[in-house]
KEGUTOR-101765 format. One record per residue (C-alpha): residue in three letters; x, y, z. Coordinates in steps of 0.2 Angstrom, whole numbers, padded with zeros to 4 digits, always signed. Example, Ala and Ser with C-alpha at 12.3 -4.5 7.8 and 13.67 -1.06 7.14 Angstrom:
2
ala+0062-0022+0039;ser+0068-0005+0036;
This chain:
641
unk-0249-0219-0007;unk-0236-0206-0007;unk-0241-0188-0002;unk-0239-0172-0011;unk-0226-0161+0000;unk-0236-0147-0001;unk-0251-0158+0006;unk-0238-0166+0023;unk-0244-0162+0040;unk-0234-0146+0047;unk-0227-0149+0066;unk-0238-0139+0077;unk-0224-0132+0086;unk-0219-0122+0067;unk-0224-0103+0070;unk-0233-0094+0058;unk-0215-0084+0055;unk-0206-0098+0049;unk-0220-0107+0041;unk-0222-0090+0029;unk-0203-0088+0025;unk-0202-0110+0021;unk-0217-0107+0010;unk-0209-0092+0000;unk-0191-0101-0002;unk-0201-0113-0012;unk-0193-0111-0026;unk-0207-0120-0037;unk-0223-0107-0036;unk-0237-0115-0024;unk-0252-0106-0015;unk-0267-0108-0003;unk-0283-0105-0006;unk-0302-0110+0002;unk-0312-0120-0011;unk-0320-0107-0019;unk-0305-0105-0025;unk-0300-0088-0018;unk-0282-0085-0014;unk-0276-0083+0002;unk-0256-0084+0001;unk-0245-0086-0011;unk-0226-0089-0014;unk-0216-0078-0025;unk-0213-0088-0040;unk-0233-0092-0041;unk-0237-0074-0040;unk-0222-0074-0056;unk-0233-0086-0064;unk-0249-0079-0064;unk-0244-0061-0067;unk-0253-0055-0049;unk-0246-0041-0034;unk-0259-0040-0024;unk-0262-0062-0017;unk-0278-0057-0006;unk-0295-0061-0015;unk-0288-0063-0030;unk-0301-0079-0041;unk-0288-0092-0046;unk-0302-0098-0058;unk-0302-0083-0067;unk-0282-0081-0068;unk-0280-0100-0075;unk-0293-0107-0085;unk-0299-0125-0080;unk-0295-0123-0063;unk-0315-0122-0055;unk-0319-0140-0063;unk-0302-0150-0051;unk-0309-0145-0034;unk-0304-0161-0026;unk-0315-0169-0009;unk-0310-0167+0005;unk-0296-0176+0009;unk-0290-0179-0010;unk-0281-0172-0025;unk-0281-0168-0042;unk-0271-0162-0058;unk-0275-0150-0072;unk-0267-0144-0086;unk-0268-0125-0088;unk-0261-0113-0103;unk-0252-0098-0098;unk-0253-0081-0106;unk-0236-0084-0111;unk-0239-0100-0121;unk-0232-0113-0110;unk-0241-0124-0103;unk-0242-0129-0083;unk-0248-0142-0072;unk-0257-0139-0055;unk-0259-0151-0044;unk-0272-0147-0029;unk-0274-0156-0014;unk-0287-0154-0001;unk-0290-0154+0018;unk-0307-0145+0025;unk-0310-0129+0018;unk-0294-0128+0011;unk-0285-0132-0006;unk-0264-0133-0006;unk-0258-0130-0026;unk-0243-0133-0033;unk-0238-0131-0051;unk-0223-0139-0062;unk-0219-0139-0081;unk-0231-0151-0091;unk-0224-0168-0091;unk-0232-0171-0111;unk-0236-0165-0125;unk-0247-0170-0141;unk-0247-0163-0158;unk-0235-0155-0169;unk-0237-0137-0160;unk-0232-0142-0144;unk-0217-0152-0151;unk-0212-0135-0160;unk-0215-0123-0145;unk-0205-0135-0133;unk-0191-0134-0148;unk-0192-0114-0148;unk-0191-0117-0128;unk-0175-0127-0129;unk-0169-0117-0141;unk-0170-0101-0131;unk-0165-0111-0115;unk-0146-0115-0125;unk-0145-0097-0130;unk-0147-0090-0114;unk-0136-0104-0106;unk-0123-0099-0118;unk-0127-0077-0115;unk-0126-0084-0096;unk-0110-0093-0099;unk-0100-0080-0107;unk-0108-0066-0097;unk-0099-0076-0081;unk-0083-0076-0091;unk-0083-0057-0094;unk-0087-0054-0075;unk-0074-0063-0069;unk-0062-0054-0080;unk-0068-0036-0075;unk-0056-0027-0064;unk-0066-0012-0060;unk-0085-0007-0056;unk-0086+0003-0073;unk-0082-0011-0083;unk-0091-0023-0075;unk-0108-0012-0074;unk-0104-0012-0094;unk-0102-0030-0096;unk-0119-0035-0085;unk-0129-0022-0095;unk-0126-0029-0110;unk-0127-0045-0101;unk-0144-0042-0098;unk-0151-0033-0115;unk-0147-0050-0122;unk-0156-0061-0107;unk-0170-0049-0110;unk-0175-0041-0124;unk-0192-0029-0120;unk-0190-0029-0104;unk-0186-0014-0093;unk-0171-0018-0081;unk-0160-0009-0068;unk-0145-0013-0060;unk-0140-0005-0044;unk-0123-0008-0034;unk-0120-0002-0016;unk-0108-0001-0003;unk-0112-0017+0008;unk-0106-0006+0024;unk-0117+0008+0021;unk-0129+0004+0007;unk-0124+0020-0002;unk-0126+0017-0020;unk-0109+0017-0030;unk-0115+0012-0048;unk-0134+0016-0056;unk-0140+0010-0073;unk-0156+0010-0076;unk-0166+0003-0096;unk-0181+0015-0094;unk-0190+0029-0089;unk-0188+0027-0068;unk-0204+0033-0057;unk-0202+0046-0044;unk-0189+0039-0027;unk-0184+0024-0036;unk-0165+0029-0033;unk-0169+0031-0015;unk-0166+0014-0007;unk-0161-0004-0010;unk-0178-0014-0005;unk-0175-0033-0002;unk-0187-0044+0002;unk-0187-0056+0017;unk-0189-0071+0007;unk-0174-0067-0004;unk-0163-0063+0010;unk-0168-0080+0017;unk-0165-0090+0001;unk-0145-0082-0001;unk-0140-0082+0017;unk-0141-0064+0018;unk-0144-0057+0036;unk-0155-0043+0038;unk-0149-0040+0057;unk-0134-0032+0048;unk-0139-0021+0034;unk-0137-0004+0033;unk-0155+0004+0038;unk-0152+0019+0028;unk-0148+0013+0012;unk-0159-0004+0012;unk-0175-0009+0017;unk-0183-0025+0022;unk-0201-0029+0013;unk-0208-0041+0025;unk-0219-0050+0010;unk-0227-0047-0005;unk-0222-0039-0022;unk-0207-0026-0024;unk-0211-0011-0028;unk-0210-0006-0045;unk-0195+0006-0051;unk-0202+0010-0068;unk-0217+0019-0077;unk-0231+0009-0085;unk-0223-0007-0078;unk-0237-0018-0071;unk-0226-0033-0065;unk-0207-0036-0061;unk-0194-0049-0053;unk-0179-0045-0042;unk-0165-0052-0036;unk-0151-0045-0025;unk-0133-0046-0027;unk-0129-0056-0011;unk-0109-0063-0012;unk-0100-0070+0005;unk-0115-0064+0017;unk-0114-0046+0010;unk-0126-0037-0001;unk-0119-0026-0015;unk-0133-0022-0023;unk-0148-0027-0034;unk-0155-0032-0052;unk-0173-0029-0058;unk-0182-0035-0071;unk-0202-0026-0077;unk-0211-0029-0087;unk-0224-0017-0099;unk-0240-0020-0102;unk-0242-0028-0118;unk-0227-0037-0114;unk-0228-0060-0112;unk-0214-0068-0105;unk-0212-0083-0096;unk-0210-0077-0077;unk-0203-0091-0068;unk-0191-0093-0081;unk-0186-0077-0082;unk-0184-0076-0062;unk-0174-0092-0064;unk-0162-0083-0075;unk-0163-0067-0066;unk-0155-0077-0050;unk-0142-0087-0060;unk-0136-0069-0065;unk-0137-0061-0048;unk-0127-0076-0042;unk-0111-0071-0054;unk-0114-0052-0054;unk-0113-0053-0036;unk-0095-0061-0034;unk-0089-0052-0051;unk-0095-0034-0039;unk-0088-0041-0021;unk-0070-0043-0031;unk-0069-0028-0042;unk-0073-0019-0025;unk-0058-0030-0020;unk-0048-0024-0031;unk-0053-0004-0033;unk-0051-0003-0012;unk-0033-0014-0016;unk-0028+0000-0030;unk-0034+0015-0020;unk-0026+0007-0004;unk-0009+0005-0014;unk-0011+0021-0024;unk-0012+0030-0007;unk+0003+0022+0000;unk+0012+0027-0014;unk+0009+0046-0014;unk+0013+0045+0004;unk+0029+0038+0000;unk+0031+0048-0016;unk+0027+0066-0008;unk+0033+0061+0012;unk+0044+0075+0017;unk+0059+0063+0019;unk+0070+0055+0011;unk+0066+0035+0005;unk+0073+0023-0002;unk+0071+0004-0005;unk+0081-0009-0011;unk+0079-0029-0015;unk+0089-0042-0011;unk+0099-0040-0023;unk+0101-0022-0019;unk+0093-0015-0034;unk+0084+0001-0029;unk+0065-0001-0032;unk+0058+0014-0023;unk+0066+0033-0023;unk+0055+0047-0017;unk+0055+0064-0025;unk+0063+0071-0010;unk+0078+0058-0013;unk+0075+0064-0032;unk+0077+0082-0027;unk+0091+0080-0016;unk+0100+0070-0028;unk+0096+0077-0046;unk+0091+0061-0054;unk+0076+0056-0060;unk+0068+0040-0055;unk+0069+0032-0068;unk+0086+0035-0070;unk+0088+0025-0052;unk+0074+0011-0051;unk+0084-0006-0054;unk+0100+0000-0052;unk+0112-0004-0039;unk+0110+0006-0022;unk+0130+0008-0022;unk+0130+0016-0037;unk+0126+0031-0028;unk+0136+0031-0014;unk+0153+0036-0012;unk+0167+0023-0014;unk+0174+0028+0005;unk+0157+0025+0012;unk+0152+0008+0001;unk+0160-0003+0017;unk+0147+0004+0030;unk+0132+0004+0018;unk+0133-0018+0016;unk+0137-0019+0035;unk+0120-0007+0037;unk+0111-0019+0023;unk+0118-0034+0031;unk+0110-0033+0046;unk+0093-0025+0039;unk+0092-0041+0028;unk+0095-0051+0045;unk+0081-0043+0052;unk+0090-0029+0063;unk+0086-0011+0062;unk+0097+0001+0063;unk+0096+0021+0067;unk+0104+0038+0066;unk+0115+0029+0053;unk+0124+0043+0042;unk+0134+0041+0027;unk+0135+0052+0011;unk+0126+0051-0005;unk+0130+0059-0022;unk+0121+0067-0034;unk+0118+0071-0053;unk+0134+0083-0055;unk+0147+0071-0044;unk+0145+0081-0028;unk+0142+0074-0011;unk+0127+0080+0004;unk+0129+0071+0020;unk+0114+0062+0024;unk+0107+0051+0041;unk+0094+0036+0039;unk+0086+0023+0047;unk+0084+0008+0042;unk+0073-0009+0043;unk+0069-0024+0035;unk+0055-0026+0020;unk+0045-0041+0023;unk+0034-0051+0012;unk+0016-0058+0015;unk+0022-0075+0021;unk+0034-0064+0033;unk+0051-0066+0022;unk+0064-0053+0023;unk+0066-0047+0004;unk+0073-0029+0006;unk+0077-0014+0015;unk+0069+0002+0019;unk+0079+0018+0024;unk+0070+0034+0028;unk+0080+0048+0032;unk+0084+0068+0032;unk+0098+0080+0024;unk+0110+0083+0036;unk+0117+0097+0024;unk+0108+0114+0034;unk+0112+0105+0050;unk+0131+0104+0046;unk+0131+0120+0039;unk+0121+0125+0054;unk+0135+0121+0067;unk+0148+0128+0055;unk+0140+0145+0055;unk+0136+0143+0075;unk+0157+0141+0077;unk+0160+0154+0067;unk+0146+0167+0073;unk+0156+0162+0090;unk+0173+0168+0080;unk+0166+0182+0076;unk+0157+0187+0093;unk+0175+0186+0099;unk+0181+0197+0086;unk+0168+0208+0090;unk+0172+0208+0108;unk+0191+0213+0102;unk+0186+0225+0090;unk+0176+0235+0104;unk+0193+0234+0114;unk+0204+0240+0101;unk+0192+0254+0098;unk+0195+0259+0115;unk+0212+0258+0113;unk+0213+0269+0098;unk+0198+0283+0105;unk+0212+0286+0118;unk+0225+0292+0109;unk+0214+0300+0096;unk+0206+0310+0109;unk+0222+0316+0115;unk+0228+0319+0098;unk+0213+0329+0096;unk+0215+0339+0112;unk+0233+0343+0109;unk+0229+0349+0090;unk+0214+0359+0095;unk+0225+0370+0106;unk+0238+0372+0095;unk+0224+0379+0082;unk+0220+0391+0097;unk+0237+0396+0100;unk+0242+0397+0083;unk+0227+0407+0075;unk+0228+0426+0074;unk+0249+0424+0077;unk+0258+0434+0062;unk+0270+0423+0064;unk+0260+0408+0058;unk+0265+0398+0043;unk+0248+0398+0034;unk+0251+0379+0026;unk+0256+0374+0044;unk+0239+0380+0051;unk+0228+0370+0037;unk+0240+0352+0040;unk+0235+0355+0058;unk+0215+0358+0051;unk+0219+0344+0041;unk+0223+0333+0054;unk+0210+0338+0066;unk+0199+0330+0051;unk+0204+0315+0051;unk+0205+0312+0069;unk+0187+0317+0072;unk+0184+0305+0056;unk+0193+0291+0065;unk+0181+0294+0082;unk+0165+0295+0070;unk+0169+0280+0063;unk+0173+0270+0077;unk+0158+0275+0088;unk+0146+0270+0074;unk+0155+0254+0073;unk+0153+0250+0092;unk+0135+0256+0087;unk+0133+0245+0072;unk+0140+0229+0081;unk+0131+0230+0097;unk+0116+0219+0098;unk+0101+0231+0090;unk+0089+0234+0107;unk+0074+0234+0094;unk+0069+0252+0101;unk+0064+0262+0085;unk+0064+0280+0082;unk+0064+0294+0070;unk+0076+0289+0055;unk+0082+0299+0040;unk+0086+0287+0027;unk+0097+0297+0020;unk+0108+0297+0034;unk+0106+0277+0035;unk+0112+0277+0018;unk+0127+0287+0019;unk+0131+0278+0035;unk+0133+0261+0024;unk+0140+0268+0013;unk+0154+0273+0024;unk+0155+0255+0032;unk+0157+0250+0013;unk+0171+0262+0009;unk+0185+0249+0012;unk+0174+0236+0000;unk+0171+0250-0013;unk+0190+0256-0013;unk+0196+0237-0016;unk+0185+0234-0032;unk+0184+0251-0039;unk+0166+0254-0036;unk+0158+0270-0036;unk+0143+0276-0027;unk+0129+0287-0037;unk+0118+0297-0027;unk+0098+0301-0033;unk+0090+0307-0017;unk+0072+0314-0017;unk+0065+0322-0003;unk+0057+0309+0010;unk+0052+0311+0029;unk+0059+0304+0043;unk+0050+0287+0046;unk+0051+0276+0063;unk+0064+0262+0061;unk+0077+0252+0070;unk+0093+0263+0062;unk+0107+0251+0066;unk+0097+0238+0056;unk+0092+0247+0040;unk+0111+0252+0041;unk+0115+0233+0042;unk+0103+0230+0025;unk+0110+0246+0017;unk+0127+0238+0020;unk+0124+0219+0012;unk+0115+0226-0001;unk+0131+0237-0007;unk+0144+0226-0002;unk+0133+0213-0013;unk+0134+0225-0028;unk+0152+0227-0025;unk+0155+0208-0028;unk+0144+0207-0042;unk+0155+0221-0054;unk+0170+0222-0060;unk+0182+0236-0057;unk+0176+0253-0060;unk+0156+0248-0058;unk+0144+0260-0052;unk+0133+0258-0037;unk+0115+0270-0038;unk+0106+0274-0021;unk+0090+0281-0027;unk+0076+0286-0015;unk+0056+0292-0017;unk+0044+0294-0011;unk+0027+0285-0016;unk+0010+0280-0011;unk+0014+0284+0007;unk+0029+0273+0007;unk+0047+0274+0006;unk+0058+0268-0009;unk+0074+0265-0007;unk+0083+0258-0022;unk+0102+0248-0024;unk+0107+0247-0041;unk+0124+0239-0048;unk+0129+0238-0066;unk+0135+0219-0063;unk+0133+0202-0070;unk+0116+0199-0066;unk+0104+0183-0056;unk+0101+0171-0067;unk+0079+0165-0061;unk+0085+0148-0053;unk+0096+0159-0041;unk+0083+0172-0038;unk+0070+0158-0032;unk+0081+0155-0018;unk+0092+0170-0015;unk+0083+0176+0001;unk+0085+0157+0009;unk+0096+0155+0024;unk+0116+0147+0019;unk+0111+0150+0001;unk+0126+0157-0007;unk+0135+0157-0025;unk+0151+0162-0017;unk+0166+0151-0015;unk+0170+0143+0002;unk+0175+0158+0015;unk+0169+0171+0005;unk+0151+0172+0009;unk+0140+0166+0023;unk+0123+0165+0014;unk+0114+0175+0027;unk+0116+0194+0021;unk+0100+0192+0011;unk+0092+0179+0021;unk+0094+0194+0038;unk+0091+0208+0026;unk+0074+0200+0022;unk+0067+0197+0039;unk+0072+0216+0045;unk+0065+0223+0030;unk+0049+0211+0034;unk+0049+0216+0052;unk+0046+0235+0048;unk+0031+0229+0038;unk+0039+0231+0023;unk+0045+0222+0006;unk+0062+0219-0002;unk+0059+0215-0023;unk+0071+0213-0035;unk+0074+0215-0053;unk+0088+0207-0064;unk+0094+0204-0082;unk+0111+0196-0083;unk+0122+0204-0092;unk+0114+0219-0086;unk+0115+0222-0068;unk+0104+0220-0054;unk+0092+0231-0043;unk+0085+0230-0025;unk+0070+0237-0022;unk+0065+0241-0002;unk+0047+0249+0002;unk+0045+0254+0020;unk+0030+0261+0024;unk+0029+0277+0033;
């Protein structure tokens, strides 16, 4: 006689632990109870079946009718047909040892008269349609290629698996368990968003390890019923979204009162669905972490502060960084796909291919510099290095340079030969000043006593006496102006004092004289009345001075320079006007940077501004500056007092 599985001798070394988690695996619902028919443990899917949370107690003759009269003896079984609430019809076999009865329960194997043949139509029926929402509900999940769409796709999904019902869907990071995506069809009780709760059973069924779950954003229900998520639900199915070991998330189905529905069905479908919604999450995770990973390289590379560029094979360019961009004036799509020698000099083509050549064996190569040219047809000095691009399966197909602007270096080391020029000059000036203060202060000496002699004499020639006056003039004019320039060129011990800017100004202007006599320049004077204020002279003298000799360039002959003063809020301003040509807005966003210059070659350095910036900002001040072109241009300098 072949016996009921349910009703097979356990081995006596099974603990109660693995006996509870074999008997709530079973998929098909089973329970235990004395003969009396009170239960005493149940499996999930029979607790589906008859409707019930709470197992303990709980009259099996009063849940299914036409249980009480198939208590079999001791030591046999029996079968009885019972009708659900939903309709369908079930059959329970129950097998007995002692005091206590194993049932199991399965699908009636018959039927008689016309309204069971019509219900088990409507039943196949419904079991094609939802094969078929099942079916192309798998489609659209496998074609999602985000969480938003695929939360979309499954909750329509699941309107159409069932309709009535309540239903949430929750996904989660498997790492953390912090939930990423949250729909829920129904009014949600109080803490429902709080954690993932999975039950044992589940976890056991799909392979998922509890050892490894995140504690704070999953919980473990050892047995029993999950918890409900919604108000007035008085029963409800789970099952969670378990794909390659991990768990990313859960879907729940309630169910309100009032409500019939075929449980076990509804868990079977439930589980089918969990089964595709699970891999569909697992990959559009894949491919959000894939696009946020490649997005983030890409601004890396877009905003590094270098110069990149990649090229294929074929030496097409497929990537150029905005530094590359900005260096070069073209845009990048003006670049991708066209060929990398396109942009460098003919002259320099030869050592680019023996540089790509040995990338694209494998070979790196450093501190390579070559010259590339930009949008307008110039040429800026650049240095890379270089290395092969490989592919997945470890294939060379390109090369990667990343490199810097070797522009402000060159220019560095040209300005560092000639500051050593003119230190030399400087050195030589001082000497010839020495030389000429020795003849002028004999010069001087000689005239003054023939202006002694001379005065008071009848014999006098009066036009005599005011050439000698004359000439005295110009030799103490001679000494002023070579002891301030031995004062200007010496290095500035950063010691302030007490300075009139008035004097300052008049000073640089004197400096400027040569500059203002060559271009036809004169100088306008508005001076208010301003205090003393505490300053490093010589190097106000040296902004005064740029900032005239600027204004100088910037007019034609017979311009007028205006050096106005005031006084206001308790600061000094000091103001250079010319009536010049004007500063276009691109030049005035960079017209205080170091080397930056509109001059030709030789005839500027780019540092005046750059110097008279710092020292204006060193005295805690500010240096502004207004232009129109076409209309001239004005410095403004506040220095506070």
């Amino acid at each position: 006689m072949k016996t009921d599985p349910a009703a097979r001798k356990l081995s006596p070394h099974l603990s109660a632990e693995a006996f509870q988690a074999f008997f709530e695996t079973l998929e098909a619902p089973a329970a235990v109870c004395d003969t009396q028919l009170r239960l005493l443990a149940a499996n999930p899917a029979f607790e589906v079946l008859c409707g019930i949370r709470e197992v303990s107690g709980q009259d099996l003759g009063q849940l299914l009718n036409g249980v009480s009269s198939a208590v079999p003896p001791d030591g046999g079984s029996s079968e009885v047909d019972v009708l659900l609430t939903s309709g369908q019809s079930m059959t329970l076999t129950l097998s007995r040892r002692g005091d206590t009865l194993a049932v199991l329960a399965r699908n009636s194997g018959g039927a008689a008269g016309g309204g069971s043949l019509a219900a088990a139509g409507r039943a196949l029926v419904e079991q094609a349609r939802v094969e078929q929402v099942l079916l192309t509900l798998g489609r659209e999940v496998a074609g999602s290629t985000s969480e938003e769409e695929l939360v979309g796709v499954v909750v329509r999904g699941m309107k159409g698996l069932f309709p009535g019902r309540t239903f949430c869907l929750r996904v989660a990071d498997p790492r953390t368990g912090v939930m990423s995506s949250f729909y829920a069809e129904g009014r949600l009780r109080e803490g429902a968003r709080d954690k993932l709760v999975v039950k044992r059973s589940a976890a056991l069924k799909t392979h998922l390890n509890v050892k490894t779950l995140p504690a704070q954003g999953v919980q473990v229900a050892e047995s029993g019923h999950l918890p409900l998520l919604f108000v007035n639900s008085v029963r409800g199915i789970g099952a969670p979204l378990v794909a390659s070991g991990d768990l990313f998330g859960a879907l729940n189905v309630e169910y309100p009162e009032g409500v019939t529905a075929d449980l076990v069905a509804d868990d079977r479908v439930l589980t089918q669905l969990a089964n595709h919604v699970a891999v569909g999450v697992r990959n559009a995770k894949l491919i959000d972490e894939l696009t946020f990973v490649r997005k983030y390289l890409e601004e890396l590379v877009e905003h590094a502060n270098a110069l990149i560029l990649v090229a294929n094979r074929e030496r097409r360019v497929v990537v150029f960084n905005k530094e590359l961009a900005r260096l070069t004036g073209y845009q990048k799509d003006q670049v991708l796909g066209s060929d990398l020698l396109q942009f460098i000099p003919s002259s320099e083509h030869m050592g680019i291919l023996r540089v790509v050549a040995q990338s694209m064996k494998g070979e790196s190569v450093s501190n390579f510099e070559t010259r590339v040219l930009t949008r307008d047809g110039a040429e800026v000095r650049v240095s890379f290095a270089t290395s092969a691009v490989l592919s997945p399966s470890g294939e060379i197909e390109g090369v990667i340079a990343i490199g810097h602007d070797l522009t402000a270096v060159k220019e560095m080391e040209r300005r560092v030969v000639q500051s050593e020029k003119l230190a030399s000059l400087g050195q030589l000036a001082a000497s010839v000043v020495h030389e000429i203060n020795n003849p002028m202060t004999a010069i001087s000496t000689f005239v003054g006593a023939m202006i002694a002699r001379w005065v008071g004499q009848p014999t006098t020639d009066s036009a005599d006496m005011e050439k000698l006056k004359k000439v005295m003039d110009n030799v103490k004019r001679i000494q002023r102006f070579t002891g301030d320039l031995v004062s200007y060129a010496r290095p500035a011990k950063e010691k302030s004092e007490q300075v009139d800017i008035h004097e300052a100004l008049d000073l640089a202007v004197t400096f400027c004289e040569h500059v203002l006599t060559k271009h036809g320049v004169s100088v306008e004077r508005r001076y208010a009345a301003v205090p003393p204020l505490q300053a490093v002279k010589s190097n106000l003298v040296q902004v005064f001075v740029n900032l005239v000799t600027n204004a100088c360039h910037a007019m034609p002959p017979g311009g007028k320079v205006t050096l106005t003063t005031e006084l206001e809020d308790g600061n000094v301003i000091i103001r250079v006007a010319d009536c010049g040509t004007g500063i276009d807005a691109k030049t005035r966003e960079r017209m205080f940077e170091p080397f930056f210059t509109t001059k030709r070659d030789g005839q500027g350095t780019g540092l005046g501004l750059s110097i008279a910036h710092n020292i204006v900002d060193a005295h805690g001040g500010m240096i502004q500056v207004d232009s129109e072109l076409g209309r001239g241009t004005t410095f403004s300098i506040l220095l506070p007092l």
